[in-house]
N, C-alpha and C positions, 0 to 999 in steps of 0.2 A: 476703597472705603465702601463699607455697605450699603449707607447712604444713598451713593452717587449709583452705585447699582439699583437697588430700586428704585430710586430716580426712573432710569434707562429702562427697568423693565415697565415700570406706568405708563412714560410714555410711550412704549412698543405697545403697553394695553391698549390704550388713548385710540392710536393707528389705526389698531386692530377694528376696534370698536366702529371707528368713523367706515373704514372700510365694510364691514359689515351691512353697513346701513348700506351704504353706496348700491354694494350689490343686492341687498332687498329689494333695494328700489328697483332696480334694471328685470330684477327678474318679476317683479309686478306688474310692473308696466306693458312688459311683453307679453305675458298671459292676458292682460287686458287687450293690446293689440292685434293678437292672436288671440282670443277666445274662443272664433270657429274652427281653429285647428285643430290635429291632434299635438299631444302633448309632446309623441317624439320630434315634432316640426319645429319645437321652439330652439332659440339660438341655446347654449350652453353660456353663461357667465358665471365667473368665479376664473383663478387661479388655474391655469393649467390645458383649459380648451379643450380642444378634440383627443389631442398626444398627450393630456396629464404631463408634460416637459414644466419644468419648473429653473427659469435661467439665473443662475448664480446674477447679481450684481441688478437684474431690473425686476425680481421677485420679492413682492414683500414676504411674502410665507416662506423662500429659504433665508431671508435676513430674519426674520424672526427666528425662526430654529437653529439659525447659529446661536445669535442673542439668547434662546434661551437654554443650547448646547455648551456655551462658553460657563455662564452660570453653574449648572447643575454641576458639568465634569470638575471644580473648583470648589464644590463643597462636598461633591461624593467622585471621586478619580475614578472609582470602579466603572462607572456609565461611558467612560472614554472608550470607542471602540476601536482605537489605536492600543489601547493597553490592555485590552478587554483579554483574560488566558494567558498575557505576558509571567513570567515569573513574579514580578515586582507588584502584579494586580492584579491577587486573587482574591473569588470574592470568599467572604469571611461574615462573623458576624455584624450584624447587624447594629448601626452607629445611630446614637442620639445626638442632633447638631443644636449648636450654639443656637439663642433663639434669633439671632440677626441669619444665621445660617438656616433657619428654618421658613424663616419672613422669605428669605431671596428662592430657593426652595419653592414654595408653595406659590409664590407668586410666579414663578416661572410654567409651572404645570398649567398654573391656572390657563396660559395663554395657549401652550399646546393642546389645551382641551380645544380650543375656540377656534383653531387654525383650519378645520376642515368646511365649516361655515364660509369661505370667501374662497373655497375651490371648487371647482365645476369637477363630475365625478371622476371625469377622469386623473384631474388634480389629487382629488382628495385619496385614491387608491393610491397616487406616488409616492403621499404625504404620511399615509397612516402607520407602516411598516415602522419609520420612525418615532412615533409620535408614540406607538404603544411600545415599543421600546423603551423608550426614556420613563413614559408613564409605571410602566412594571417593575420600570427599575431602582424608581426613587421608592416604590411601597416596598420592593426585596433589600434595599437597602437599609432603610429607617425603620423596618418593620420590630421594633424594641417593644419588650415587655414594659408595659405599665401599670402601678396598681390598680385594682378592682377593675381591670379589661378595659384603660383607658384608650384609646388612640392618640399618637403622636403626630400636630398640626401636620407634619410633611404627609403620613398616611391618608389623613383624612381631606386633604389637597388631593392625594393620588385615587383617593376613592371615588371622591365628587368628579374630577375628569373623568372616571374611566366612566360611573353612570355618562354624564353630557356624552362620549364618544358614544355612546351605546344609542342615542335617542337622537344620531344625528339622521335628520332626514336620506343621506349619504349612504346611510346604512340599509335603507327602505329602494332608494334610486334605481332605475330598472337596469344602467349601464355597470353601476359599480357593485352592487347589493351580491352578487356573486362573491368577487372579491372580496369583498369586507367583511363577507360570512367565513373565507380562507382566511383572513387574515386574522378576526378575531379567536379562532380557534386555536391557532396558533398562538394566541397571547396565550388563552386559557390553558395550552400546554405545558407553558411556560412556565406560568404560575403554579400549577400544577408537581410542575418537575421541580423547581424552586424550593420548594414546601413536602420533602422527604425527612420525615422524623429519625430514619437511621444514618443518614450521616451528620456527622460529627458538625462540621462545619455550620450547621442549620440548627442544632438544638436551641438555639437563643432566640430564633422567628418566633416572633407573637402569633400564635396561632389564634386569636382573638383578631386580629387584623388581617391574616391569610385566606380564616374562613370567611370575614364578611364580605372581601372582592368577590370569593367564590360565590354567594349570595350573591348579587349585583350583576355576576355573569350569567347566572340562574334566571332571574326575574327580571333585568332589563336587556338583555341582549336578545339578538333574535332567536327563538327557539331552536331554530338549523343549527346553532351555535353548541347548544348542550345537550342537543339530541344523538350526540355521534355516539355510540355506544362505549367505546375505550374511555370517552372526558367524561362522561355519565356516571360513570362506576367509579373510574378515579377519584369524582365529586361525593358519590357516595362512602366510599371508602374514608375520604377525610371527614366527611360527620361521626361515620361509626367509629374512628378511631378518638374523637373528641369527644365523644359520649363517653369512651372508657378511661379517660382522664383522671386522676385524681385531684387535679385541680377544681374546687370549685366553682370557680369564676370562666374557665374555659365550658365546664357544662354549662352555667348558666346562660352564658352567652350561644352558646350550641341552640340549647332550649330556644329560645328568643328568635334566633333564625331562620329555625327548624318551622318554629309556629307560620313564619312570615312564609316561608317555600308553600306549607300547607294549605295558605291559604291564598296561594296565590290562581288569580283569578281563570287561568290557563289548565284547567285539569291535563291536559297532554303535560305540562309541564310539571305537576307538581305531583302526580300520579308513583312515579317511579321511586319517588324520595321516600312518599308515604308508605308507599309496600315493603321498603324495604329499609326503613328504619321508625317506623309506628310500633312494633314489635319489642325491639332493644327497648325501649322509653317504655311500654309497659312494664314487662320486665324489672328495670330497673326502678318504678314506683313501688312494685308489687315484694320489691327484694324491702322496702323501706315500713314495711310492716314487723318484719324480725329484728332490722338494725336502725333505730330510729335518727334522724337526724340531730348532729351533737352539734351543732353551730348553728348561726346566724344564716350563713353562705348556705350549708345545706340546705335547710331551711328553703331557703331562696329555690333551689333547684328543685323542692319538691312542688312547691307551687308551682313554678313555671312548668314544670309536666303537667302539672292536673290542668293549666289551662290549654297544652297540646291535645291533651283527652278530653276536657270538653270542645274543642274545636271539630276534632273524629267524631265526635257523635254527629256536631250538629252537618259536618260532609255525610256522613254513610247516609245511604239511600234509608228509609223510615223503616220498612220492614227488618232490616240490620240493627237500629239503636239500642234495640230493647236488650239483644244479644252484647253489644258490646259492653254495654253498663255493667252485664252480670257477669 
């Protein structure tokens, strides 16, 4: 019954939740009691200790990920990593679920988002590999076309974790921050590789949904993460390819995104996007002088540039604006 499963998965939240605090407390305490120390002196609490070992049967974070492994693999088979490349489960397009299928879904992400909070770092590097697994794999799954560039509750479940993983202190930690810059890379590989417009099997990915993770891996992950030169380009590649869409709803949302990288507060970060698709977006305003916009949606997409372009003026250095205007 669906029911009795979210049931099971609240209260696994509930757990979670209480646990959570538990360990805030512990590790406040100790910074209080420890205040004249240095930081690397303090004990480690959370999940996992000095060895990140996580023991089947007295672990809440691996009963959670079965709880929330059992769920998932039961409304999308393809995330079983016993089937995972078998004949029988391959992946394919992309499924829209029942909305009891989407409740159990999204409720299940939610908790793998939260699981690295009640690991100590070395836990949390044991826990992650999984966790962005699963995570990747419900937005490559559910990732369906909806009108006017909607998201599908399970995607917008998997976007909101993967921001939370992104801005886990874990990710910052002096023990694991290594790791978890490998490991997030690896996700964005993923994602990456996922989301090939030439094969066949992927034409049906909402790219309105592919690009906005790619965003979100852009501007909240750590920098190290999309500064690798190969995911940078790859990243830029899939804008420039979504700007030449015929879709209007894929540019507009392009636009939209585009604006947000641009102004995103990191110039190291947001530097490369702009040089190397500020250009295209001119262009493509500049083409909208001979071929005017015959719709509503284009429409849409000419605006959303002119606010890309006032945005460039008001970054270029002062002595540049006058230049760019004309």
């Amino acid at each position: 019954s669906p029911n009795i499963q979210l049931a099971a998965l609240e209260v696994g939240r509930q757990i979670l939740c209480a646990t959570q605090e538990h360990v805030k407390e512990k590790r406040r305490s100790a910074e209080v009691d420890d205040g004249a120390e240095e930081k690397e002196t303090l004990p480690e609490f959370g999940e996992g200790g000095d060895t990140g070992g996580l023991v089947p049967g007295k672990s809440l974070v691996f009963a959670a990920l079965e709880l929330c492994l059992c769920i998932l693999v039961r409304q999308l088979p393809q995330l079983n990593p016993k089937l995972s490349g078998s004949p029988g489960c391959k992946p394919g397009s992309p499924q829209a679920l029942s909305e009891d299928g989407s409740q159990l879904v999204s409720a299940a992400v939610v908790i793998l988002a939260d699981l690295p909070s009640i690991c100590s770092p070395e836990g949390s590097v044991s826990v992650l590999p999984t966790i962005l697994y699963l995570v990747i794999g419900v937005l490559r799954e559910t990732a369906v076309k909806l009108p006017e560039g909607q998201l599908s509750p399970t995607v917008t479940a998997a976007l909101q974790a993967l921001k939370e993983i992104f801005s886990s202190p874990m990710a910052r930690a002096e023990k694991s921050q290594t790791a978890w810059t490998r490991l997030l890379c690896g996700a964005l590989a993923t994602l990456l590789d996922t989301w090939n417009p030439g094969n066949k099997d992927q034409q049906d990915l909402d790219d309105v949904s592919l690009l906005t993770a790619v965003t979100l891996f852009i501007s909240f992950a750590s920098p190290e993460v999309t500064a690798i030169q190969c995911l940078q380009q790859q990243c830029i590649e899939k804008f420039q390819r979504a700007l030449l869409s015929k879709d209007p709803t894929v540019q507009l949302k392009s636009y939209q995104l585009l604006l947000s990288l641009f102004l995103h507060p990191n110039r190291s970060v947001s530097a490369p996007y702009i040089h190397s698709l500020a250009s295209p977006i001119v262009i493509k305003l500049r083409a909208t002088e001979k071929q005017k916009p015959e719709s509503t949606a284009e429409l849409q997409v000419v605006q959303e540039g002119i606010k890309i372009l006032e945005a460039l003026v008001t970054l270029a250095e002062e002595q540049h604006r006058a230049e760019m205007v004309t």
